[in-house]
C-alpha positions in Angstrom: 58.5 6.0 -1.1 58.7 9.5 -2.0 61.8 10.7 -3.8 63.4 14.1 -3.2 64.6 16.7 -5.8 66.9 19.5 -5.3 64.8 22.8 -6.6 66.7 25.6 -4.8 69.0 26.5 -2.3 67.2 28.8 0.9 69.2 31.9 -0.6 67.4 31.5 -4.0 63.8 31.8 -2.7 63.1 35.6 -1.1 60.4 35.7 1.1 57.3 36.0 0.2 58.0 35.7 -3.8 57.5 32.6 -5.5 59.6 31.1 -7.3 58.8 28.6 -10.9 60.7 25.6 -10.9 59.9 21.9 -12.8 60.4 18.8 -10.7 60.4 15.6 -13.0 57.9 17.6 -15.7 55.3 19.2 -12.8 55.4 23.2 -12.5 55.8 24.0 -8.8 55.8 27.4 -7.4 58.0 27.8 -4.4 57.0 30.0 -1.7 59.2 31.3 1.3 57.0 32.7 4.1 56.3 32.9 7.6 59.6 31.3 8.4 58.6 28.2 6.1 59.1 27.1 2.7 56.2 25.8 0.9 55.7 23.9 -2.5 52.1 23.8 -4.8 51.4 23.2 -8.2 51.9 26.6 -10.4 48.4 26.0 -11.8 45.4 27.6 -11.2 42.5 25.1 -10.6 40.4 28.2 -12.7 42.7 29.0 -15.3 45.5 27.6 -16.8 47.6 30.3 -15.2 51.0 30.4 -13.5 50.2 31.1 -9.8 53.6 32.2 -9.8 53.2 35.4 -11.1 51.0 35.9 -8.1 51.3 37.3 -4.6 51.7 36.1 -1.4 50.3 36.8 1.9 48.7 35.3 5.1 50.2 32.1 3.6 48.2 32.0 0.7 48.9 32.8 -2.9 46.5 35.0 -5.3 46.1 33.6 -8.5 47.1 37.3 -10.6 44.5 36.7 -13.7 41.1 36.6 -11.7 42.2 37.0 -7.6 41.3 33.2 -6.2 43.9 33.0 -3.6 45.0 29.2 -2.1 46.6 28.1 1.0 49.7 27.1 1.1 49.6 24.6 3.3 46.5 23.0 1.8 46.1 24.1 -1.6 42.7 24.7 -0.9 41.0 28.0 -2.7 39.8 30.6 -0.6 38.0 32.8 -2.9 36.2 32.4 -6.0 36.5 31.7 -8.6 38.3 29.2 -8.4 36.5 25.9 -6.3 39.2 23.2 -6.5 42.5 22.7 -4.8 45.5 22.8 -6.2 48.3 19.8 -5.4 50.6 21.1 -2.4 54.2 18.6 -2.2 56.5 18.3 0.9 59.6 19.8 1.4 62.6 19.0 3.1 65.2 21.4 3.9 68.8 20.0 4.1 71.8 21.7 5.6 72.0 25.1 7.4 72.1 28.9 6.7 71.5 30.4 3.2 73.0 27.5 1.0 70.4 24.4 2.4 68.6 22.8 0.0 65.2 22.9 -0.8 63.9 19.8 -2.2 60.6 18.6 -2.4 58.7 15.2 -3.8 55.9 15.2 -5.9 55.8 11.2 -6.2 52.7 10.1 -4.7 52.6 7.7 -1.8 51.3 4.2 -2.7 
């Protein structure tokens, strides 16, 4: 059974700029885009680089050090270097308007 964390409230996350947050030790960068919030490991597959610092677009983020971008919905690389995925988690949202919750699981299922 996967357990839910709280990582952010809907008004905390802008669109299309992640946002860095830790759910029980793993680095997860949020992402609000397209009318969807998304959650994927902060690592680069590449380099041990925050993809965080990165940009968003077409619902992908670019790694900033050497420009392999992943999907967010996948975590899948679209561009080299990089050649492995990284971990995406699910997210729930809970409540309505600007203060829901964002809270996402990165237990794995059994």
């Amino acid at each position: 059974m996967s357990a839910f964390v709280r990582v952010a409230s809907l008004a905390e996350l802008e669109e299309d700029t992640p946002k860095r947050v830790e759910v029980d030790g793993t680095p997860i960068s949020l992402v609000r885009t397209e009318g969807e919030v998304f959650a994927i490991n902060d690592i680069c597959s590449h380099a041990n680089v925050s993809l965080s610092e990165g940009e968003v677009e077409d619902c992908a983020i670019e790694c900033w050090l050497h420009g392999s971008s992943f999907d967010l919905r996948t975590g899948k690389p679209s561009g080299l270097p990089a050649t492995q995925p990284v971990p995406v988690y699910p997210v729930k949202i809970e409540g309505e308007g600007p203060d829901a919750a964002v809270l996402v699981s990165v237990t794995q299922e059994s």
